[in-house]
ROVO-504338 format. One record per residue: residue in three letters; y, x, z of N, C-alpha, C, O in turn. Coordinates in steps of 0.001 Angstrom, whole numbers, plus 524288, in hexadecimal, padded with zeros to 5 digits. Example, Ala and Ser with C-alpha at 12.3 -4.5 7.8 and 13.67 -1.06 7.14 Angstrom:
<nodes>
ALA7E9C68338681E787EE6C8300C81E787F31C8339081E787F3098379C82111SER7F7368323281BA87FBDC8356681BE48001E8326481EBE804728346181F67
</nodes>
This chain:
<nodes>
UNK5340E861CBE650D5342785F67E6A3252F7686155E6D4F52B01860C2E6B9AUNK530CA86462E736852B468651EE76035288F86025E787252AC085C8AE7ABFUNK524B886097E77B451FA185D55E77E951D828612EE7F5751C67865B3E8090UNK51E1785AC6E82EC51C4F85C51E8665516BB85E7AE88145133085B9AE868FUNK5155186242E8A7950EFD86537E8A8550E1A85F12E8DFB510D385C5BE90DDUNK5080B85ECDE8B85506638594EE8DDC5012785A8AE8FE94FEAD8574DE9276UNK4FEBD860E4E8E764F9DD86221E8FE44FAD38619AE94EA4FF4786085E965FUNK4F66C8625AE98B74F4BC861E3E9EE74F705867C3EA0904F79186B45E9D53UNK4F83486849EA5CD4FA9186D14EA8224F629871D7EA6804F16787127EA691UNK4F8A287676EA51F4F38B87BE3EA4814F2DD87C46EA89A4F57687BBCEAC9DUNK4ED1587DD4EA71A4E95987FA5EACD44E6398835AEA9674E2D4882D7EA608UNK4E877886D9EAB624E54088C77EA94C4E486891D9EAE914E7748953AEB056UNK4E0F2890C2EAF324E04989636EB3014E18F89C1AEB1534DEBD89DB4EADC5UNK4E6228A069EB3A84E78D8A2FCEB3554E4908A76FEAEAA4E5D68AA31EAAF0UNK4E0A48A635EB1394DCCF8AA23EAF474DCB18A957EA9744DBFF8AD45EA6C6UNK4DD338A566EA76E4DDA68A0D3EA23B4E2458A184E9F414E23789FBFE9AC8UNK4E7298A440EA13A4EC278A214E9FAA4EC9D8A70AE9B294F1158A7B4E9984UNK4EA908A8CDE9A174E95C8ACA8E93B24E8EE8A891E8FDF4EB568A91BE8BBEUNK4E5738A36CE90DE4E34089F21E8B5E4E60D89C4CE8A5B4E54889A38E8616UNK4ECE0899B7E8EC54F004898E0E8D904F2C58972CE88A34F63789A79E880CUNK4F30989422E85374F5B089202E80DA4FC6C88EEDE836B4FC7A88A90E8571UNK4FFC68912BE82F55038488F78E82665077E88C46E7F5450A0B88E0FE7BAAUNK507CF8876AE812050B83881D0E7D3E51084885BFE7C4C5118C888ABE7FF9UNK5136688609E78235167388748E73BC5184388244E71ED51CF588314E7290UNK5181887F00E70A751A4A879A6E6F265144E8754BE6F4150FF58762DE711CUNK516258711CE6CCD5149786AFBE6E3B5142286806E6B8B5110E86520E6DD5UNK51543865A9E669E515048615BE6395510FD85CF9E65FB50CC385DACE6829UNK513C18582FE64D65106B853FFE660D50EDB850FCE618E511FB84D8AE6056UNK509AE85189E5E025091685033E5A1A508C584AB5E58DA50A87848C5E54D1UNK505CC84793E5D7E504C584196E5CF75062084103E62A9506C08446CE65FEUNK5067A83B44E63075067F83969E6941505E5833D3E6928509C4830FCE68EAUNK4FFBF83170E69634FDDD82BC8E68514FDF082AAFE6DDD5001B82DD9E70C4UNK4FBEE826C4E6FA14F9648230DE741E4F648827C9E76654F7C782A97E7A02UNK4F1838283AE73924EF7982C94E780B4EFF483262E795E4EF928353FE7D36UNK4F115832B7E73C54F032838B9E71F34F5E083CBCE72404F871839F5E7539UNK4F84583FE5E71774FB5784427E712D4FA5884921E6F724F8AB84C95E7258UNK4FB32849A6E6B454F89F84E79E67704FE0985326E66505021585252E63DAUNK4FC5D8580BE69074FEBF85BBFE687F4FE0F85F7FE66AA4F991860EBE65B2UNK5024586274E6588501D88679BE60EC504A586B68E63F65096D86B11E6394UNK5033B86E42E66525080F873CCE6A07503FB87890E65CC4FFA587909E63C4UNK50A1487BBEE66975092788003E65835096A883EDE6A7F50CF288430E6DC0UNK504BC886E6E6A3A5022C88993E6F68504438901FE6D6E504E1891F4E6906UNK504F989280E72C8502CF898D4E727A4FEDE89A95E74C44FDEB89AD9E7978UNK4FC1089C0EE70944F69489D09E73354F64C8A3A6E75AF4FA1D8A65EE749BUNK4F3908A536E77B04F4668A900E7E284F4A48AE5DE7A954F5378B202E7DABUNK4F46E8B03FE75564F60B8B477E720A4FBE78B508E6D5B4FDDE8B81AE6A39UNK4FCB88AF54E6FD7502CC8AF58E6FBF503898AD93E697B507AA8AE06E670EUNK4FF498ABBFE67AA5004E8A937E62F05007E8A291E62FA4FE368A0F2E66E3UNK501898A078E6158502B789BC8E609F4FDC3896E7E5D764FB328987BE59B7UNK4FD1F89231E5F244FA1588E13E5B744FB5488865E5EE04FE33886D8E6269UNK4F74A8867FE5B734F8AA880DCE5B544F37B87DE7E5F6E4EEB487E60E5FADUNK4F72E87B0BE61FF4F37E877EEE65704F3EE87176E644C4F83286F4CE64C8UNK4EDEE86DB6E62504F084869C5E63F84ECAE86730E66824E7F6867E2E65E9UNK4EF4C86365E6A1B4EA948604BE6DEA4ED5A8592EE6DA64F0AE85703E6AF0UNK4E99785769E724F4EC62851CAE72EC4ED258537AE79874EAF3856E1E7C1FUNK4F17984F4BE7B094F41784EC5E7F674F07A84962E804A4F04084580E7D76UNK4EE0384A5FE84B04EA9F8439BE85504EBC4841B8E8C194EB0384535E8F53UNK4ED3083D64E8DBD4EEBC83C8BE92704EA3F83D01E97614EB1E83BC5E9BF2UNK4E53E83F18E95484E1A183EF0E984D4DD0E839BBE98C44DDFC835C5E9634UNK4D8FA839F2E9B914D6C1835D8E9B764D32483724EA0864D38383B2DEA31CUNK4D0208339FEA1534CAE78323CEA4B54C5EB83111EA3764C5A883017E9EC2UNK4C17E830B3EA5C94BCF582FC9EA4EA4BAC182D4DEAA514BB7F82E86EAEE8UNK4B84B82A07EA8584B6D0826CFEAEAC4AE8E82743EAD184AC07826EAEA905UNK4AD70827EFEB15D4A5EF82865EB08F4A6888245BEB5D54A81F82555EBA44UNK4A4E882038EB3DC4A3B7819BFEB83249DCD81AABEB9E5499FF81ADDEB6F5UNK49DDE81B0FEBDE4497EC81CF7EC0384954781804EC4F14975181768EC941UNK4910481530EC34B4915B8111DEC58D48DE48130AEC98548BCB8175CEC9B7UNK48D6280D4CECE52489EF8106FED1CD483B2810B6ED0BF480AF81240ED42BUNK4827B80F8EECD2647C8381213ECAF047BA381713EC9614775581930EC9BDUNK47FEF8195AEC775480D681E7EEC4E84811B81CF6EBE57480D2820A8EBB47UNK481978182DEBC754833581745EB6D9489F7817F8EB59348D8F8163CEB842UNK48A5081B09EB0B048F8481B0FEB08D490978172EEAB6D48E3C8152DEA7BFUNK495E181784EADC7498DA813B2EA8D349AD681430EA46249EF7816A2EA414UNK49849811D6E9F4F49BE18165CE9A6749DCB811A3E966349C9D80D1AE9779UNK49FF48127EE93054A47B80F9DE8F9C4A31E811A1E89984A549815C3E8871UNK4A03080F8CE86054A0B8810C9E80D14A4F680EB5E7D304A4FB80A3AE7B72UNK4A8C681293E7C224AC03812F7E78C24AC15813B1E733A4A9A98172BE70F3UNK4AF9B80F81E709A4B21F813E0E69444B61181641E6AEB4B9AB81413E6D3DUNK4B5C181CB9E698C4BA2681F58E66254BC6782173E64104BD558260DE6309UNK4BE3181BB8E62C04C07C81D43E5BB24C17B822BAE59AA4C2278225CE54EBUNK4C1CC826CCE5AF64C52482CFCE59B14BF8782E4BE59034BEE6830B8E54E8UNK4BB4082D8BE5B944B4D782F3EE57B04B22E82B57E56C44ADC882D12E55DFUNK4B21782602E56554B0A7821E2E53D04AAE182181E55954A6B082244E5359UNK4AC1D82037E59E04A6F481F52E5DCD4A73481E0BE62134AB3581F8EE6443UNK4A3E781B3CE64FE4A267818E6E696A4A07581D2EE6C5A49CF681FE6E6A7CUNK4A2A781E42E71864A153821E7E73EC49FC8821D1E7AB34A3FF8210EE7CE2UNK49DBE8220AE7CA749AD0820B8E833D49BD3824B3E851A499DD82904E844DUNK4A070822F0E88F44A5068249DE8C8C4A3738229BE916F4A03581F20E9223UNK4A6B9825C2E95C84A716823BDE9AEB4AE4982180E9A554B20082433E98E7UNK4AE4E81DD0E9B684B2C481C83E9D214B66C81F84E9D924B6588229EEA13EUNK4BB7081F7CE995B4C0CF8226EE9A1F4C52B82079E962A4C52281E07E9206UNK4C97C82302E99D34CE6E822CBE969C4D15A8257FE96F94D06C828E6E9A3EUNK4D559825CEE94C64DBC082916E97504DE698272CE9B1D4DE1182308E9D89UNK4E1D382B90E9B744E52E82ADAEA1544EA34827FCE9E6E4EBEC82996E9A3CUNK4EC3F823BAEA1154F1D982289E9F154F63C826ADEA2C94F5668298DEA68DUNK4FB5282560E9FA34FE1182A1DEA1B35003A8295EEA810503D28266FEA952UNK4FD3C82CA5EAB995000A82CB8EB0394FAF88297FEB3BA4FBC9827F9EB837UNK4F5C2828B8EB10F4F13182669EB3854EF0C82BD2EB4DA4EEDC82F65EB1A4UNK4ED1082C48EBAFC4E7CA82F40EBCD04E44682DD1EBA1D4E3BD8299FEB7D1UNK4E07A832EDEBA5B4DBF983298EB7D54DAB782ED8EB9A54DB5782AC2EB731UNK4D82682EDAEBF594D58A82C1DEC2D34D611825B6EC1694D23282331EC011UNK4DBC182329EC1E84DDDE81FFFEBFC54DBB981D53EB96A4D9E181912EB824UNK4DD128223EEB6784D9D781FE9EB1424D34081FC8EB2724D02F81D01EB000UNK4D273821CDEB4D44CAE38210CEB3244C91B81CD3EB6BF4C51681A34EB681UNK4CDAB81CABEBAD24CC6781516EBC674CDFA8113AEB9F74CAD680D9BEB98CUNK4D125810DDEB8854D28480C31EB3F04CF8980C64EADCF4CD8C80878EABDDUNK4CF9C8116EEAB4C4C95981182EA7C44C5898103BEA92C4C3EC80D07EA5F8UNK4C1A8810F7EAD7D4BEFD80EC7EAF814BF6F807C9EB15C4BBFC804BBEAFFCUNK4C28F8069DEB3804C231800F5EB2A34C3917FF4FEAD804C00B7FCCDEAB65UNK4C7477FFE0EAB064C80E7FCA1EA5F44C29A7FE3DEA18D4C0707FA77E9F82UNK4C096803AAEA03D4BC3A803AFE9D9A4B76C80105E9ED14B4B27FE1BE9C22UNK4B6CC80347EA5404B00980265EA6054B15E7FC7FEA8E34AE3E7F8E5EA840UNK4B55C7FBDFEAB874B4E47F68AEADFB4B3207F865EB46F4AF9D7F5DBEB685UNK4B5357FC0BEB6E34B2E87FEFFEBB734B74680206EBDB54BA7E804B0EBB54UNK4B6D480116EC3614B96F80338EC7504B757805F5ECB0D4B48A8038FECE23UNK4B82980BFCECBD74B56580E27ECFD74B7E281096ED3A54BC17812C3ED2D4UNK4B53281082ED9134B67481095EDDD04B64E81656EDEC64B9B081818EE1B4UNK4B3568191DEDD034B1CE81E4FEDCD64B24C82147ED7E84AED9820B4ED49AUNK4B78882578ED6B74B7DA82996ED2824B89B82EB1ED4C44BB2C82FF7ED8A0UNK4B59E831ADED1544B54D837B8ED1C24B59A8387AECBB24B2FD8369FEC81CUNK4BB7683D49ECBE64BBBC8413AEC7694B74D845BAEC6D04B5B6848E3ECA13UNK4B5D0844E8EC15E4B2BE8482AEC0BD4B4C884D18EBDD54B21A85117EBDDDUNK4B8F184CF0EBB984BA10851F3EB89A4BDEB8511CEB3ED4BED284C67EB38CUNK4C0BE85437EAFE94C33785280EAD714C1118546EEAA5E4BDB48579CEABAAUNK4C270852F3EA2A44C06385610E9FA44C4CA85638E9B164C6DA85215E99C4UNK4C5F385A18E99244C8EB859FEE945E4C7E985B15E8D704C86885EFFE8AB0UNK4C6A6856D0E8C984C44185439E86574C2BA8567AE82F94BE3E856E0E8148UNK4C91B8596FE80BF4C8B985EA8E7D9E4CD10860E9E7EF04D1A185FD6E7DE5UNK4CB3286427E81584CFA586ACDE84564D32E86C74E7E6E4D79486E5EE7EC6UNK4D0EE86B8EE79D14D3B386E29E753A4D8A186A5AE73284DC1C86CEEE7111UNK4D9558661DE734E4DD0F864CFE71474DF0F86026E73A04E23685D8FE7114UNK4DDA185E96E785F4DEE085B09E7AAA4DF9E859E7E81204DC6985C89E838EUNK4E2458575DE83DC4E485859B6E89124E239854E7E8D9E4E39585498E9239UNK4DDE0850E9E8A6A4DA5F84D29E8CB74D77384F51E91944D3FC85277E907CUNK4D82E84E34E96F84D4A58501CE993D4D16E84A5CE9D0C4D47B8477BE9F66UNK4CC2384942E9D534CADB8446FE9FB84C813844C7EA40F4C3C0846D9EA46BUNK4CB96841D6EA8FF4C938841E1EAF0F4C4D983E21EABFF4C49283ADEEA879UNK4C01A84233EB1A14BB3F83E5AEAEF84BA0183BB9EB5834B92783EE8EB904UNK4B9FA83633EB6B04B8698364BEBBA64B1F3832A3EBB094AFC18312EEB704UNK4B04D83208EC09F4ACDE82EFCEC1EB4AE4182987EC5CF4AF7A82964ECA75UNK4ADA7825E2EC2904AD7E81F9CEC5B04A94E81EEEEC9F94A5158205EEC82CUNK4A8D581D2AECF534A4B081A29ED0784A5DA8172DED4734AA788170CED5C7UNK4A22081426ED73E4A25F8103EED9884A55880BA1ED6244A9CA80A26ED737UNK4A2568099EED1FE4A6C8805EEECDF94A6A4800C1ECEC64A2C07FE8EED08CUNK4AB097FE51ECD7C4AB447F954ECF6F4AC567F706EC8B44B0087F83FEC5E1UNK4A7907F32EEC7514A9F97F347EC10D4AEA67EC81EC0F84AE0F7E870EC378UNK4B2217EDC0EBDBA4B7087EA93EBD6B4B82D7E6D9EBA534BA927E2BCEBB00UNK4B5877E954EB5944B6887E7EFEAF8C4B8FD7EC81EACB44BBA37EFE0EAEE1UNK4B7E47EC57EA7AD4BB6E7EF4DEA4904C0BC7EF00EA16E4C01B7EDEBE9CCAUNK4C50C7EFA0EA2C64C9207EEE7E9FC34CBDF7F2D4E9C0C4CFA27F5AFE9CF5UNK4C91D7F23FE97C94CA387F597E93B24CFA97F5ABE90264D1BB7F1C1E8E48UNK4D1197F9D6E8FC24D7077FB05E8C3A4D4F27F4DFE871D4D0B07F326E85B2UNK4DA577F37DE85F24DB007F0CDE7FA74D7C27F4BFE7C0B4D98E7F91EE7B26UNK4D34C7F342E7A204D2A47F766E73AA4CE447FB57E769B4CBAD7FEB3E7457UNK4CE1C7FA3CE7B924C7A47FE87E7D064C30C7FA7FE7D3D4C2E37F600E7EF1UNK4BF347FDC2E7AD64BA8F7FA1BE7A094B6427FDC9E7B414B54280164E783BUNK4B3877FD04E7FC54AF248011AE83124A95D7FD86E82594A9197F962E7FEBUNK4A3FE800B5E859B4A0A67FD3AE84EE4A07A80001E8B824A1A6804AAE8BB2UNK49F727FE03E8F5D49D9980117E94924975A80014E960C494917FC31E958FUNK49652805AAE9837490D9803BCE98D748F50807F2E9D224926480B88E9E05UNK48A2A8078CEA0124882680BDEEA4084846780E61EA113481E780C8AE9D67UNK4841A81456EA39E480A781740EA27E47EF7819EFEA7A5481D1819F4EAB84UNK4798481C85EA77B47812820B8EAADC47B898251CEAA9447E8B8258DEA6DAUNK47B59828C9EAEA447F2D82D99EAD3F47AA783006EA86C47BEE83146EA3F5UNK4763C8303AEAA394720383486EA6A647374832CBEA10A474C383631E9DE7UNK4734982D63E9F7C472A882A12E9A254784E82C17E97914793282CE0E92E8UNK47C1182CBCE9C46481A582DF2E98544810983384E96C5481CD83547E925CUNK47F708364FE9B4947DA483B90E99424793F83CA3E93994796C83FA7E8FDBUNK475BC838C2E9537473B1839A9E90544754A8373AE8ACF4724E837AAE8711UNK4794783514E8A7847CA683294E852C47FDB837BDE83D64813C838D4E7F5CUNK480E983AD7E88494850883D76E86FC480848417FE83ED4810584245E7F35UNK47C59843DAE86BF47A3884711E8345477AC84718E7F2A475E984AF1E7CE2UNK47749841ABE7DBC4766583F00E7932479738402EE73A84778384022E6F41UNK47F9E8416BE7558483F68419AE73F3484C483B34E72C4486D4839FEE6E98UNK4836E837D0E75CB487D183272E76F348C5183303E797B4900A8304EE7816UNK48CA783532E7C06490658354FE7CC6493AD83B0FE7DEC492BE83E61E8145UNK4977983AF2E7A3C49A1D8413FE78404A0D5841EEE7D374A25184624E7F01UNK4A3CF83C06E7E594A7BB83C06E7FDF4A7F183FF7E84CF4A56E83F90E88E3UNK4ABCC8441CE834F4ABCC846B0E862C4ACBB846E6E8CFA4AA8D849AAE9040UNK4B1A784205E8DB04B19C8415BE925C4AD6883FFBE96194ACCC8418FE9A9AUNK4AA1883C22E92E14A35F83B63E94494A0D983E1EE965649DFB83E06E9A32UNK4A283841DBE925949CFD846BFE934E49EE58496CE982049B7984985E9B81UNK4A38D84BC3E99964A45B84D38E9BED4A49C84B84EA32D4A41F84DAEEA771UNK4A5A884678EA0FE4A439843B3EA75649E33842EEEA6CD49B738442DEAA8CUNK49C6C8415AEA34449661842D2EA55C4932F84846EA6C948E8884850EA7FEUNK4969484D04EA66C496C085289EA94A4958F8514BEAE07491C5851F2EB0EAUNK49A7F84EE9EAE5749C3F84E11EB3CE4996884DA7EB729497EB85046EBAE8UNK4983884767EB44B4934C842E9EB8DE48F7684714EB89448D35847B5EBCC7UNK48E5284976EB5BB4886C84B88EB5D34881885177EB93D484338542EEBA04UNK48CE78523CEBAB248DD4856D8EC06F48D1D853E8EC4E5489C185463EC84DUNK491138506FEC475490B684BB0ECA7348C8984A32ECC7048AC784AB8ED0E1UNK48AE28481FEC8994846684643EC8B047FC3846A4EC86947C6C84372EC9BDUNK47F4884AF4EC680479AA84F21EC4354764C84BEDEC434472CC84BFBEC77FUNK476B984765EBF644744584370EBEC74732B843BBEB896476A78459CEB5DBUNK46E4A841E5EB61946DB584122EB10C46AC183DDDEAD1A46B7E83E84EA865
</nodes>
Protein backbone atom coordinates (compact mmCIF):
# COMPACT_ATOMS: atom_id res chain seq x y z
CA UNK A 1 0.00 0.00 0.00
CA UNK A 2 1.51 3.65 -0.93
CA UNK A 3 2.14 5.61 2.05
CA UNK A 4 1.34 9.28 1.43
CA UNK A 5 4.81 11.69 1.18
CA UNK A 6 4.10 13.67 4.41
CA UNK A 7 7.60 15.51 4.25
CA UNK A 8 7.20 19.51 3.68
CA UNK A 9 7.22 20.71 -0.13
CA UNK A 10 11.21 20.52 -1.74
CA UNK A 11 12.93 23.57 -1.79
CA UNK A 12 16.06 23.08 -3.42
CA UNK A 13 17.72 25.71 -5.49
CA UNK A 14 18.50 24.71 -9.03
CA UNK A 15 21.92 24.99 -8.58
CA UNK A 16 21.34 22.10 -5.72
CA UNK A 17 19.20 19.74 -7.76
CA UNK A 18 22.44 17.23 -8.38
CA UNK A 19 22.00 16.30 -4.15
CA UNK A 20 18.53 15.34 -4.90
CA UNK A 21 17.47 11.90 -3.22
CA UNK A 22 14.47 10.61 -4.78
CA UNK A 23 11.25 8.69 -2.76
CA UNK A 24 11.01 5.14 -4.52
CA UNK A 25 8.48 3.85 -1.98
CA UNK A 26 7.16 4.56 1.77
CA UNK A 27 6.40 2.26 4.54
CA UNK A 28 4.81 3.58 7.57
CA UNK A 29 6.50 1.84 10.39
CA UNK A 30 4.63 3.23 13.60
CA UNK A 31 1.94 5.91 13.88
CA UNK A 32 1.31 6.95 17.83
CA UNK A 33 -0.33 10.28 19.12
CA UNK A 34 2.66 12.22 18.29
CA UNK A 35 5.05 10.58 16.35
CA UNK A 36 5.01 8.88 12.63
CA UNK A 37 8.01 6.86 11.85
CA UNK A 38 9.01 6.15 8.30
CA UNK A 39 11.05 3.89 6.22
CA UNK A 40 11.18 5.00 2.16
CA UNK A 41 13.37 3.66 0.01
CA UNK A 42 15.35 6.59 -1.76
CA UNK A 43 17.48 6.97 -5.11
CA UNK A 44 20.28 8.56 -4.29
CA UNK A 45 21.70 11.10 -7.30
CA UNK A 46 24.32 8.00 -8.71
CA UNK A 47 21.41 6.02 -9.28
CA UNK A 48 21.93 3.53 -6.60
CA UNK A 49 19.49 2.92 -4.10
CA UNK A 50 19.21 3.02 0.25
CA UNK A 51 17.30 3.36 3.04
CA UNK A 52 15.89 6.40 4.62
CA UNK A 53 14.22 6.65 7.93
CA UNK A 54 12.88 9.75 9.74
CA UNK A 55 9.75 10.88 11.89
CA UNK A 56 6.84 12.79 10.30
CA UNK A 57 6.18 15.44 13.28
CA UNK A 58 3.19 18.00 12.93
CA UNK A 59 5.41 20.88 13.77
CA UNK A 60 5.58 23.04 16.79
CA UNK A 61 6.30 26.62 18.33
CA UNK A 62 8.36 28.39 20.73
CA UNK A 63 7.15 31.47 22.48
CA UNK A 64 10.24 33.92 24.35
CA UNK A 65 7.59 36.13 26.86
CA UNK A 66 9.53 39.31 27.16
CA UNK A 67 8.29 41.49 29.92
CA UNK A 68 8.46 45.16 30.01
CA UNK A 69 11.69 45.21 32.16
CA UNK A 70 13.47 43.14 29.66
CA UNK A 71 13.06 39.80 31.99
CA UNK A 72 12.03 36.84 30.09
CA UNK A 73 9.82 34.08 30.91
CA UNK A 74 10.94 30.43 31.24
CA UNK A 75 9.22 27.06 32.32
CA UNK A 76 11.32 24.17 33.92
CA UNK A 77 10.36 20.95 32.63
CA UNK A 78 10.74 16.72 32.97
CA UNK A 79 11.46 14.86 29.89
CA UNK A 80 10.88 11.78 30.34
CA UNK A 81 12.80 10.52 26.78
CA UNK A 82 16.23 12.01 28.79
CA UNK A 83 15.11 11.85 32.33
CA UNK A 84 15.56 15.32 33.30
CA UNK A 85 14.34 18.58 34.17
CA UNK A 86 15.12 20.94 31.62
CA UNK A 87 14.78 25.19 31.41
CA UNK A 88 12.83 25.98 28.40
CA UNK A 89 11.10 28.98 27.02
CA UNK A 90 7.66 28.17 26.61
CA UNK A 91 6.39 25.70 23.76
CA UNK A 92 4.33 23.25 22.11
CA UNK A 93 2.95 21.70 18.96
CA UNK A 94 0.72 22.78 16.41
CA UNK A 95 -2.70 20.87 16.48
CA UNK A 96 -3.85 19.86 13.06
CA UNK A 97 -5.00 22.84 10.99
CA UNK A 98 -3.68 25.48 14.00
CA UNK A 99 -1.35 28.58 12.76
CA UNK A 100 1.72 28.84 14.19
CA UNK A 101 0.87 32.19 15.38
CA UNK A 102 -2.34 30.68 16.87
CA UNK A 103 -0.41 27.91 18.73
CA UNK A 104 2.26 30.13 20.42
CA UNK A 105 -0.75 32.21 21.73
CA UNK A 106 -2.58 29.70 23.37
CA UNK A 107 0.95 27.99 24.68
CA UNK A 108 1.68 31.03 25.97
CA UNK A 109 -1.42 31.56 27.96
CA UNK A 110 -2.10 28.06 29.11
CA UNK A 111 1.86 27.51 30.11
CA UNK A 112 3.10 30.90 31.32
CA UNK A 113 -0.38 32.28 32.26
CA UNK A 114 0.22 35.42 29.69
CA UNK A 115 -1.24 37.24 26.91
CA UNK A 116 0.55 39.48 24.58
CA UNK A 117 -0.42 42.45 22.72
CA UNK A 118 2.74 42.59 20.76
CA UNK A 119 4.39 39.36 18.63
CA UNK A 120 7.23 39.29 16.28
CA UNK A 121 8.52 36.03 14.44
CA UNK A 122 11.82 35.52 14.92
CA UNK A 123 12.81 32.65 12.70
CA UNK A 124 12.23 29.02 12.31
CA UNK A 125 14.48 26.21 13.22
CA UNK A 126 14.56 22.58 12.26
CA UNK A 127 15.63 20.07 15.28
CA UNK A 128 17.29 17.41 13.39
CA UNK A 129 17.49 17.90 9.45
CA UNK A 130 18.59 13.96 9.56
CA UNK A 131 15.73 12.07 10.44
CA UNK A 132 13.01 14.11 11.27
CA UNK A 133 10.58 16.69 9.47
CA UNK A 134 10.01 18.93 13.02
CA UNK A 135 10.45 22.40 12.13
CA UNK A 136 9.72 25.22 15.21
CA UNK A 137 8.30 28.91 14.58
CA UNK A 138 10.20 30.64 17.23
CA UNK A 139 8.31 33.96 18.08
CA UNK A 140 8.63 36.88 20.56
CA UNK A 141 5.67 37.89 23.15
CA UNK A 142 5.43 41.46 24.50
CA UNK A 143 3.45 43.93 25.96
CA UNK A 144 1.95 40.95 28.39
CA UNK A 145 -1.04 40.93 30.10
CA UNK A 146 -0.59 37.95 32.74
CA UNK A 147 -4.03 35.68 32.94
CA UNK A 148 -3.20 32.66 34.76
CA UNK A 149 -1.93 29.48 33.60
CA UNK A 150 -4.02 26.75 32.20
CA UNK A 151 -2.09 23.80 31.80
CA UNK A 152 -2.84 20.48 29.61
CA UNK A 153 -4.16 17.33 32.17
CA UNK A 154 -0.58 15.54 33.10
CA UNK A 155 1.75 18.87 32.41
CA UNK A 156 3.59 19.86 35.36
CA UNK A 157 6.00 23.17 34.78
CA UNK A 158 7.78 25.40 37.40
CA UNK A 159 7.63 29.23 35.68
CA UNK A 160 9.97 31.70 36.56
CA UNK A 161 11.90 35.15 35.19
CA UNK A 162 15.23 35.54 34.14
CA UNK A 163 17.60 38.31 32.74
CA UNK A 164 18.25 37.79 29.02
CA UNK A 165 22.28 37.80 30.08
CA UNK A 166 21.50 35.07 33.14
CA UNK A 167 19.64 32.78 30.46
CA UNK A 168 22.50 33.27 28.27
CA UNK A 169 24.71 32.50 30.81
CA UNK A 170 22.90 29.01 31.94
CA UNK A 171 23.05 28.24 28.48
CA UNK A 172 26.86 28.57 28.43
CA UNK A 173 27.06 26.89 31.44
CA UNK A 174 25.53 24.02 29.50
CA UNK A 175 22.10 24.46 31.67
CA UNK A 176 20.56 24.68 29.40
CA UNK A 177 21.18 22.31 26.11
CA UNK A 178 17.26 22.45 24.56
CA UNK A 179 17.76 23.21 21.35
CA UNK A 180 14.82 25.33 20.51
CA UNK A 181 16.20 27.58 23.49
CA UNK A 182 19.28 27.96 22.24
CA UNK A 183 18.31 28.91 19.18
CA UNK A 184 15.81 31.63 20.06
CA UNK A 185 18.29 32.88 22.33
CA UNK A 186 20.47 33.48 18.86
CA UNK A 187 17.87 35.25 18.04
CA UNK A 188 17.20 37.64 21.02
CA UNK A 189 20.80 38.14 21.12
CA UNK A 190 20.80 39.70 17.21
CA UNK A 191 17.61 41.78 18.11
CA UNK A 192 19.05 42.96 21.04
CA UNK A 193 22.79 43.12 21.19
CA UNK A 194 22.29 42.73 24.71
CA UNK A 195 24.23 40.47 27.29
Amino acid sequence: MAVPDSRPPRRVAPEHAHLVEERIESEQVYCGRLLDVRCDTVRLPDGHTATREYIVHPGAVLVVPRLADGRLIVVRQFRYANNAVFLEFPAGKLDPGEAPLATAQRELREEAGYQAASWTRLGVVHTVVSYSTEAIELFLAEDLTHVGAQLDDGEFLDIDTMRHADVLDAAERGEITDVKTVAALWYLSRRFRER
